[in-house]
N, C-alpha and C positions, 0 to 999 in steps of 0.2 A: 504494500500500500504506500504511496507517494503522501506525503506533504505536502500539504496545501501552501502554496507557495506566497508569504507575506511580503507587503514590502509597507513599509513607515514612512509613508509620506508625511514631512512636516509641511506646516503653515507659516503661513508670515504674521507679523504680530499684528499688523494690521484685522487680518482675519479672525485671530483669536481674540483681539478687543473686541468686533465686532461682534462676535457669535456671543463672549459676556455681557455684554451692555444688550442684545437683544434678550437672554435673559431674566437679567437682572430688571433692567428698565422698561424694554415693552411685553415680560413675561410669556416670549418666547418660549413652545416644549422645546426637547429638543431633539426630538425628531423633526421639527418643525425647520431646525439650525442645519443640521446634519442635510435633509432635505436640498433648502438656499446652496449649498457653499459645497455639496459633493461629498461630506464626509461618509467614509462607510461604517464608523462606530461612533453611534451616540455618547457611550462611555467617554470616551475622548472628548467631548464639550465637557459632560459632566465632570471630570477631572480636571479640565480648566478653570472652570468655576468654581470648583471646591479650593483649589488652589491659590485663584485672583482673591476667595473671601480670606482665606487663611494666611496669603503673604500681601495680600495690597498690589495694587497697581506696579511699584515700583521693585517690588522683589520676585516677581512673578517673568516677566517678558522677557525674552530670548535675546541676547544678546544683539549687539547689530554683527558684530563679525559673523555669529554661526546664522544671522537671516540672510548674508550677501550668498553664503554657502544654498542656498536653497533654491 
């Protein structure tokens, strides 16, 4: 039996703010997020948003060197 073959696409932080602030502020599901923006695991918003609440705006966001990477 083969492995399902993953690959981790990252986001840019632009995306990731966007998908929290829909959210947070216009109470986006997030299936709803996932849907918009392509993602194939809702988990993955959900853990940005646990995240952005846990460390703030500012200790959360991807560097800029690893977003040129992307």
């Amino acid at each position: 039996m083969r492995k399902r073959e993953q690959t981790n696409k990252l986001y840019s932080n632009e995306v990731r703010k966007e998908a929290v602030r829909l959210h947070e502020e216009d109470k986006w599901t997030y299936k709803q997020i996932t849907e918009k923006y392509g993602i194939q695991d809702k988990d993955r918003v959900r853990k940005w948003v646990y995240k952005f609440r846990k460390q703030g705006e500012y200790g959360y966001w991807i560097t800029e060197a690893a977003e040129k990477s992307i």
